[in-house]
C-alpha positions as CSV (number, residue, x, y, z in Angstrom):
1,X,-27.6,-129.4,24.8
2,X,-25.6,-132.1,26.6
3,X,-26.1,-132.4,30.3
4,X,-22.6,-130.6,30.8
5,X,-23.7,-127.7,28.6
6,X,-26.8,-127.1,30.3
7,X,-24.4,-126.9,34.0
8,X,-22.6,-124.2,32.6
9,X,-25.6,-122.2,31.1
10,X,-26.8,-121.9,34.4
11,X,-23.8,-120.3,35.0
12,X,-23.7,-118.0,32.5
13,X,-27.2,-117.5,33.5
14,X,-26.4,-116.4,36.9
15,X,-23.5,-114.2,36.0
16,X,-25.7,-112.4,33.3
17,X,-28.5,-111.6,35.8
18,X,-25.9,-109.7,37.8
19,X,-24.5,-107.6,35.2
20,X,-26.8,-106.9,32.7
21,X,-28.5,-103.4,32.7
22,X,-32.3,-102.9,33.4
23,X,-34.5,-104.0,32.3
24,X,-32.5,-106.6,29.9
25,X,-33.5,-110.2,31.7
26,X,-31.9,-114.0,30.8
27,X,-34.3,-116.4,29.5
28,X,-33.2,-120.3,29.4
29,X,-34.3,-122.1,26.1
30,X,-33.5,-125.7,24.8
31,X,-30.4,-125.0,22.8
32,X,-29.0,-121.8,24.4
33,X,-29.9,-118.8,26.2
34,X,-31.8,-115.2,25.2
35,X,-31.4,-112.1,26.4
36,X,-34.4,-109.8,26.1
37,X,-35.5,-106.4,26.1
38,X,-38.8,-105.4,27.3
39,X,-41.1,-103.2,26.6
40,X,-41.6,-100.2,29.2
41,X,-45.3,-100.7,29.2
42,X,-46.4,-102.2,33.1
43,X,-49.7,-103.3,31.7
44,X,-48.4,-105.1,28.1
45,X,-45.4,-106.5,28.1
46,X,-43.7,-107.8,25.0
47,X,-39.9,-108.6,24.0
48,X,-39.2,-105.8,21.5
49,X,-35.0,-107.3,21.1
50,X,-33.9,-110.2,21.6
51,X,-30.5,-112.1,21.6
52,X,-30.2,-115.9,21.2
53,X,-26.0,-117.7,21.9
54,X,-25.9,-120.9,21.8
55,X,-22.6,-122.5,23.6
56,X,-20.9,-123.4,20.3
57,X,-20.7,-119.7,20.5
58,X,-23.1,-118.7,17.4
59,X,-24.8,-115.7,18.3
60,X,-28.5,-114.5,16.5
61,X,-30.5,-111.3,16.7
62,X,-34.0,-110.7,16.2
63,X,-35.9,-107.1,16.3
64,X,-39.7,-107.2,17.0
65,X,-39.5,-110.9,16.5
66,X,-38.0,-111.3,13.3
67,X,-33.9,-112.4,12.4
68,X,-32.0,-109.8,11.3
69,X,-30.6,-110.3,7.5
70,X,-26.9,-110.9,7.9
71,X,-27.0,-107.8,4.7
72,X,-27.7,-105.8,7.5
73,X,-25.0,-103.1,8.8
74,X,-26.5,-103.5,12.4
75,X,-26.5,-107.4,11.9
76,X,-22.5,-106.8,10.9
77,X,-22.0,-104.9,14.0
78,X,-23.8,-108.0,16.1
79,X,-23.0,-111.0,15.1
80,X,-19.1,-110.8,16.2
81,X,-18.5,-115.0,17.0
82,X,-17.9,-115.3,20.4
83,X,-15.7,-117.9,22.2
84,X,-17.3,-121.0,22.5
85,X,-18.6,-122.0,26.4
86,X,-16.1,-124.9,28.3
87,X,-14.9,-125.0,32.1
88,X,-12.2,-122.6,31.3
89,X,-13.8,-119.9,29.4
90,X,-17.6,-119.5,31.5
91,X,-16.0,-115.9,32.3
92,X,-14.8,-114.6,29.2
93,X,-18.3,-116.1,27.6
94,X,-20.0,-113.8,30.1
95,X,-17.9,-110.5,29.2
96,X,-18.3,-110.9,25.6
97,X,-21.9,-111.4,25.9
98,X,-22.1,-108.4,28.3
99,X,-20.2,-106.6,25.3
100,X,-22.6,-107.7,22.5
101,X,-25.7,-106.2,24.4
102,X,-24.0,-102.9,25.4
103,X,-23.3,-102.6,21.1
104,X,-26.8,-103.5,21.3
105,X,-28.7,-101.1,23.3
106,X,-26.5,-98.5,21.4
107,X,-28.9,-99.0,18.2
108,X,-32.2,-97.1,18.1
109,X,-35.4,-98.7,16.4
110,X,-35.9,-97.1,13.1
111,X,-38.6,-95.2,12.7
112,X,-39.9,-95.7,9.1
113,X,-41.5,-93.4,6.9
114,X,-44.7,-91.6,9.5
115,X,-45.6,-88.9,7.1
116,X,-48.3,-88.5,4.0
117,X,-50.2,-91.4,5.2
118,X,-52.6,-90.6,2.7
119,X,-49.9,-92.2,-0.5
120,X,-49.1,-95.1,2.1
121,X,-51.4,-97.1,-0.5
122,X,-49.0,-96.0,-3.4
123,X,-46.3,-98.3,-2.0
124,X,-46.5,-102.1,-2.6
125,X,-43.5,-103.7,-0.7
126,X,-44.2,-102.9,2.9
127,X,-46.9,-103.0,5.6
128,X,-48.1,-100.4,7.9
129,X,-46.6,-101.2,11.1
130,X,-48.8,-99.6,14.4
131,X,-46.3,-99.9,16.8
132,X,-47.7,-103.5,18.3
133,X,-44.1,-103.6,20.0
134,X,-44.6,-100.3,21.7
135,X,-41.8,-98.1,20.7
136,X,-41.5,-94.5,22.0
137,X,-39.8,-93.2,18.7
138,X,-42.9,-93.8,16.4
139,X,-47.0,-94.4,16.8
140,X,-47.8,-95.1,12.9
141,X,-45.7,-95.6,10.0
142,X,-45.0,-97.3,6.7
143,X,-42.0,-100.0,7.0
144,X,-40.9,-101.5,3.5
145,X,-40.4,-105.5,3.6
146,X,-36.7,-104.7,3.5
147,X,-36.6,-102.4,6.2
148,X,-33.6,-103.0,8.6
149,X,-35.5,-102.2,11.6
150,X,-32.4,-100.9,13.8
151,X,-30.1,-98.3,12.8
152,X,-26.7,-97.4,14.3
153,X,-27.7,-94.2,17.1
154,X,-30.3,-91.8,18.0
155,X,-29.0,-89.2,15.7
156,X,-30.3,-91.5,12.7
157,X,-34.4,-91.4,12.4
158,X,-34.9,-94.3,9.7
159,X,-32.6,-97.1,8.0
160,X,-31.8,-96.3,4.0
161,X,-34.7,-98.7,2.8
162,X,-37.1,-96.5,5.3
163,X,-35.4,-93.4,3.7
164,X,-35.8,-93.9,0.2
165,X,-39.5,-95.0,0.8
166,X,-39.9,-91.4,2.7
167,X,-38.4,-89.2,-0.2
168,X,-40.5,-91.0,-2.7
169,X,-43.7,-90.3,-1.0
170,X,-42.7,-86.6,-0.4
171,X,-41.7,-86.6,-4.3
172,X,-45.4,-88.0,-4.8
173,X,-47.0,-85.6,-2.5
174,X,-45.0,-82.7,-4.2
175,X,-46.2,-83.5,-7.7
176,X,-49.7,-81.9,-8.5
177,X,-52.7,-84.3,-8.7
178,X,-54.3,-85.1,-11.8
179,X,-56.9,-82.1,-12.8
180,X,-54.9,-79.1,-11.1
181,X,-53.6,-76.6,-13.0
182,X,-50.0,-75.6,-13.0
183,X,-48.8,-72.3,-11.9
184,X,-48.4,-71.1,-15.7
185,X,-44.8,-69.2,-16.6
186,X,-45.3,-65.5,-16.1
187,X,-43.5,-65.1,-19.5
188,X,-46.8,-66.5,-20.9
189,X,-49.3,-64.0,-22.3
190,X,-52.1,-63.2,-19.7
191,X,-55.1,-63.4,-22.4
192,X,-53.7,-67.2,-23.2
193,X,-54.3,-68.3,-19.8
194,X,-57.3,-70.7,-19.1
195,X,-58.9,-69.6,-15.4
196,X,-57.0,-72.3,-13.2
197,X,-54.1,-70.7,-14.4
198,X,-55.3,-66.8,-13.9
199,X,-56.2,-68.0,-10.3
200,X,-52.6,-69.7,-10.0
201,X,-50.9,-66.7,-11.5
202,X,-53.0,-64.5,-9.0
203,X,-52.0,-66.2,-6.2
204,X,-48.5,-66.1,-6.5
205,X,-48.3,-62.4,-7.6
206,X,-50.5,-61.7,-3.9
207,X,-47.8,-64.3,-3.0
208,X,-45.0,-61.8,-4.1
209,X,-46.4,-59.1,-3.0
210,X,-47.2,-60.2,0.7
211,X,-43.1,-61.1,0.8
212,X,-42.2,-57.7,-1.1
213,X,-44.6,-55.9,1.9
214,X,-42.5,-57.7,4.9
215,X,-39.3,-57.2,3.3
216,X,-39.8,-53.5,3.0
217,X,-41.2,-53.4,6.4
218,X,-38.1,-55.3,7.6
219,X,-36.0,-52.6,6.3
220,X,-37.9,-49.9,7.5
221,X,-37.1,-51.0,10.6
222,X,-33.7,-51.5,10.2
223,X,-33.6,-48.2,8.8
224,X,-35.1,-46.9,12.1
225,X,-32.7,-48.3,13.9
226,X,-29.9,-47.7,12.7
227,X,-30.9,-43.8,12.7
228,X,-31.6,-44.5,16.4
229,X,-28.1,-45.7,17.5
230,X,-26.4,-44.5,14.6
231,X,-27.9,-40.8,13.2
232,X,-26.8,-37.4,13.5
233,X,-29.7,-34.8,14.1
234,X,-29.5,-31.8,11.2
235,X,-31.4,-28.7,11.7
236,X,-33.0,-28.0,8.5
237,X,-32.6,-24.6,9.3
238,X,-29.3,-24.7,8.8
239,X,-28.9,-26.9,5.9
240,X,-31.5,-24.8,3.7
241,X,-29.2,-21.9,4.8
242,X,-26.2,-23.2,3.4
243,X,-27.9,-24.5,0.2
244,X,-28.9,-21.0,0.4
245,X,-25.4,-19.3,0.3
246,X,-23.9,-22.1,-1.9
247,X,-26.2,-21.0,-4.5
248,X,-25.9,-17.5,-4.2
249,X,-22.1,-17.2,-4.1
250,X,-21.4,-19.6,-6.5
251,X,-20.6,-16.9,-9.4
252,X,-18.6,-15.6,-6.3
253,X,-16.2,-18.6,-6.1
254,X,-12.9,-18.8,-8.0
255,X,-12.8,-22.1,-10.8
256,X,-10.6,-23.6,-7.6
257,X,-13.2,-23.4,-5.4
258,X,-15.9,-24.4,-7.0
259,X,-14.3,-27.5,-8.9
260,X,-13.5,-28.7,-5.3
261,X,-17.1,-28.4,-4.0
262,X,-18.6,-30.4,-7.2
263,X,-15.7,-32.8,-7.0
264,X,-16.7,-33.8,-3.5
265,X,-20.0,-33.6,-3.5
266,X,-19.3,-36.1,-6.8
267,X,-17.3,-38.1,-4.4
268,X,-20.1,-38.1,-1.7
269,X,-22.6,-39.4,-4.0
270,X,-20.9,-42.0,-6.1
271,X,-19.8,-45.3,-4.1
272,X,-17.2,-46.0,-7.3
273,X,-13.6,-44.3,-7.9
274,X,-13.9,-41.3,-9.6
275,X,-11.7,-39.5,-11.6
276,X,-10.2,-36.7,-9.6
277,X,-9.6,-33.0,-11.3
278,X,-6.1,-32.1,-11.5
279,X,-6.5,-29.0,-9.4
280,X,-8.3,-31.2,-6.6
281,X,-5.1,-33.7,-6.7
282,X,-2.3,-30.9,-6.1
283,X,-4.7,-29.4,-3.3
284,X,-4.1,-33.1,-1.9
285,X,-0.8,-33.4,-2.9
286,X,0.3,-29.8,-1.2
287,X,-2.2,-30.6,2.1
288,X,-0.5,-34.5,2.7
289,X,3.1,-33.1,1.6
290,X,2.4,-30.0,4.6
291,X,0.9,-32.6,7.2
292,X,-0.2,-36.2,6.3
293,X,-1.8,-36.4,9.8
294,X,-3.8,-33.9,8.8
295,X,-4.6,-35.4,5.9
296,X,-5.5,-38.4,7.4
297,X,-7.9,-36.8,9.5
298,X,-9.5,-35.0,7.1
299,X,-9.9,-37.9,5.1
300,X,-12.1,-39.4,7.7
301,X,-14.5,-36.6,7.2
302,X,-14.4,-36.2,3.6
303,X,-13.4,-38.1,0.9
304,X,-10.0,-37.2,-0.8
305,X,-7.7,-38.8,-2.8
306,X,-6.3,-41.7,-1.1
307,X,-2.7,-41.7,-0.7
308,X,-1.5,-44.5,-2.6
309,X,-3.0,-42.3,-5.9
310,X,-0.9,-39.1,-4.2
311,X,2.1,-41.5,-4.3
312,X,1.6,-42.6,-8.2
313,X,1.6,-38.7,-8.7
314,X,4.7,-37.8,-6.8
315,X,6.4,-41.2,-7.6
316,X,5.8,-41.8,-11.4
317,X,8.8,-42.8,-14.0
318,X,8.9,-40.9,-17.0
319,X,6.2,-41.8,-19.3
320,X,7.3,-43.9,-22.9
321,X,4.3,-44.9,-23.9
322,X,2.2,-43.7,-26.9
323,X,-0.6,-42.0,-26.3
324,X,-2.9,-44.8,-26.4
325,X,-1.5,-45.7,-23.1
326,X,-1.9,-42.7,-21.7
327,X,-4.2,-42.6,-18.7
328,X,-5.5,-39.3,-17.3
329,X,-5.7,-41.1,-13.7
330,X,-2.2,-41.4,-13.7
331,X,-0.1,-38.9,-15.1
332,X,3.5,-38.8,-15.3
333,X,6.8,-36.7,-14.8
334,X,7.8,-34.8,-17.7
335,X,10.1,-32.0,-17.7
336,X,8.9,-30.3,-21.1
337,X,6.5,-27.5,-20.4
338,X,4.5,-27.7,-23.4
339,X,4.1,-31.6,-22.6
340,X,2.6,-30.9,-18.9
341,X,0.5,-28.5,-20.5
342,X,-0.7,-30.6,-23.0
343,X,-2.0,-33.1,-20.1
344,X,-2.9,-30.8,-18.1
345,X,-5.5,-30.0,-20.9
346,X,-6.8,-33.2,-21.2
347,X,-7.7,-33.5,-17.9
348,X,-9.8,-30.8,-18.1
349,X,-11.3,-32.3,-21.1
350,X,-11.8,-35.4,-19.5
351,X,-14.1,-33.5,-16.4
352,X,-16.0,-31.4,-18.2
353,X,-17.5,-32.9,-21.6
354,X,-19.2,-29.6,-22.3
355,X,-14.9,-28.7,-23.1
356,X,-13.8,-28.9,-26.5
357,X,-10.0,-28.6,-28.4
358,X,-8.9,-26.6,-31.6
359,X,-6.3,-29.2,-33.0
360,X,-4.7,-26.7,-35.1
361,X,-4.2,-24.1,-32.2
362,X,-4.7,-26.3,-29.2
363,X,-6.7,-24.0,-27.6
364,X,-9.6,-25.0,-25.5
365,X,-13.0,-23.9,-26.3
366,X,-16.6,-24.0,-24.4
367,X,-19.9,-24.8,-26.4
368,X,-22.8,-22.9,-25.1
369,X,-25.8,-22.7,-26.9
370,X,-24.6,-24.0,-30.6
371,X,-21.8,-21.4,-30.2
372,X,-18.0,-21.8,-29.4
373,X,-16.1,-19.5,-27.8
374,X,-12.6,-19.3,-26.1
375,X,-12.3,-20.0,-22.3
376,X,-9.0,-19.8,-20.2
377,X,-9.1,-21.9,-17.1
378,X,-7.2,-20.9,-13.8
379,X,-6.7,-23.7,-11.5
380,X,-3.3,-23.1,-10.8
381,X,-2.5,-23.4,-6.9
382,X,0.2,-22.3,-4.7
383,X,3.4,-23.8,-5.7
């Protein structure tokens, strides 16, 4: 540097040393100036950054002592050209040094790859680095030859060299060693199996088991609690004495009643749609057309017909359709008498398969036993 050059680096010096963060400190050298970074250590100290600008304005970093590549996305981010030093422009060459180093002390050191030190030896291009430069984000760890050494924040542990170098050694550490058996298919025949494999295969099924054991103790649980907050306290008592009087009246009941109780006890016991008896839908129909609140609220208790299905049934077009089309969910309006009988038959058929047709008389017969004899249903309600 001229005489001139070396006037205003003192300058720059100066200005530096008052705005520069701690501990970042100005060192003068023979063609420039560096600013360094320190290690936090009182009893070693050693640079662990460092940036060298000369007064043409060229600008190079260096991280634990060595240049970074200009490859680098961190060198990219670093080696912005600043304006070169003259009379006029000591400020600005101040400010956009000041800038540079706060870009700088943005970027973390990477941390390489710290774990299975044991396959470190399996890697050829790198070196084990122990932390000479005494960085708090790693003690011991494996830095390839191409390692970038600085990465963009905190958020990011290791550069991508660093990275890929990491998931290779956990691929290596994941693969079984020579000598060790496999865990063999469980497809494969138990008597085939050489005794590494049996003890493999044994310790995955105690493996399954010990999960199978916590899952069903996890739902226990949340079977207990939800019959804490949630349950409703039955006497038995009671509910043998009305399994009691079910039973005994059930000859008692008209073919009304008791299609209704099996239809929703069906309903209560099958999370599906279900195919509602005829005489069960104009119960519904005749309860929703008398109050649909009502119906409504009883809905919330038991489970009837929903409404939209009451709708299709008071709603429907004239059928046109052949019969193939025909679905017993969804019947349709027909004026003819014999036709709504017809259907009506059907249904029944549908519900109960022990139900069977004469299709020369159309009338509807009940097997019992190997023998068929002639049943007339009456499920007729209130019109």
């Amino acid at each position: 540097m001229t005489h001139e050059e070396s006037s205003l680096m003192e300058k720059v010096k100066f200005g530096l040393l008052l705005f520069l963060p701690h501990p970042w400190f100005v060192l003068s050298r023979k063609n420039g100036i560096s600013v360094c970074l320190p290690s936090p250590s009182p009893e070693v100290v050693v640079v662990q950054r460092s940036v060298m600008v000369k007064p043409s304005g060229r600008v190079s970093v260096a991280v634990h002592g060595k240049k970074l590549r200009p490859e680098y996305r961190c060198y990219q981010e670093l080696s912005d050209q600043i304006t070169p030093l003259t009379e006029e422009t000591v400020d600005i060459f101040i400010n956009e040094i000041l800038c540079l180093i706060e870009r700088f002390r943005g970027m973390e050191i990477c941390r390489g790859a710290e774990e299975f030190q044991s396959l470190w030896k399996t890697l050829s291009d790198g070196q084990v680095d122990h932390n000479q430069f005494l960085e708090y984000r790693y003690s011991t760890a494996f830095r390839p030859a191409m390692c970038h050494r600085l990465v963009p924040s905190l958020k990011h542990k290791r550069c991508t060299v660093c990275q890929r170098a990491r998931d290779l050694l956990h691929r290596r550490n994941k693969a079984a060693p020579e000598g060790t058996p496999k865990t063999p298919s469980k497809l494969k025949p138990f008597k085939l199996l050489t005794s590494g494999e049996k003890k493999k295969r044994h310790d995955r099924d105690q493996k399954d088991i010990r999960a199978l054991r916590k899952r069903n103790q996890r739902l226990q649980k949340k079977v207990h609690e939800v019959l804490q907050n949630d349950g409703v306290s039955v006497d038995d008592s009671l509910a043998n004495d009305l399994t009691t009087i079910l039973q005994q009246n059930k000859s008692k009941m008209t073919d009304v009643q008791a299609v209704l109780i099996e239809q929703l006890i069906k309903a209560a016991s099958t999370p599906k749609s279900l195919t509602w008896h005829p005489a069960v839908i104009r119960i519904a129909i005749s309860l929703h057309i008398t109050s649909p609140a009502a119906y409504e609220e009883l809905s919330g208790i038991l489970r009837l017909p929903s409404t939209r299905l009451l709708f299709d049934y008071t709603h429907a077009d004239e059928h046109k359709g052949n019969r193939n089309s025909f679905s017993s969910a969804h019947p349709v309006r027909n004026e003819n008498p014999q036709a709504l009988e017809s259907l009506r038959q059907f249904d029944q058929l549908e519900e109960c398969p022990g139900l069977s047709q004469v299709r020369e008389t159309g009338e509807v017969m009940e097997i019992k036993g190997g023998q068929a004899k002639a049943r007339e249903f009456k499920l007729e309600t209130r019109s």
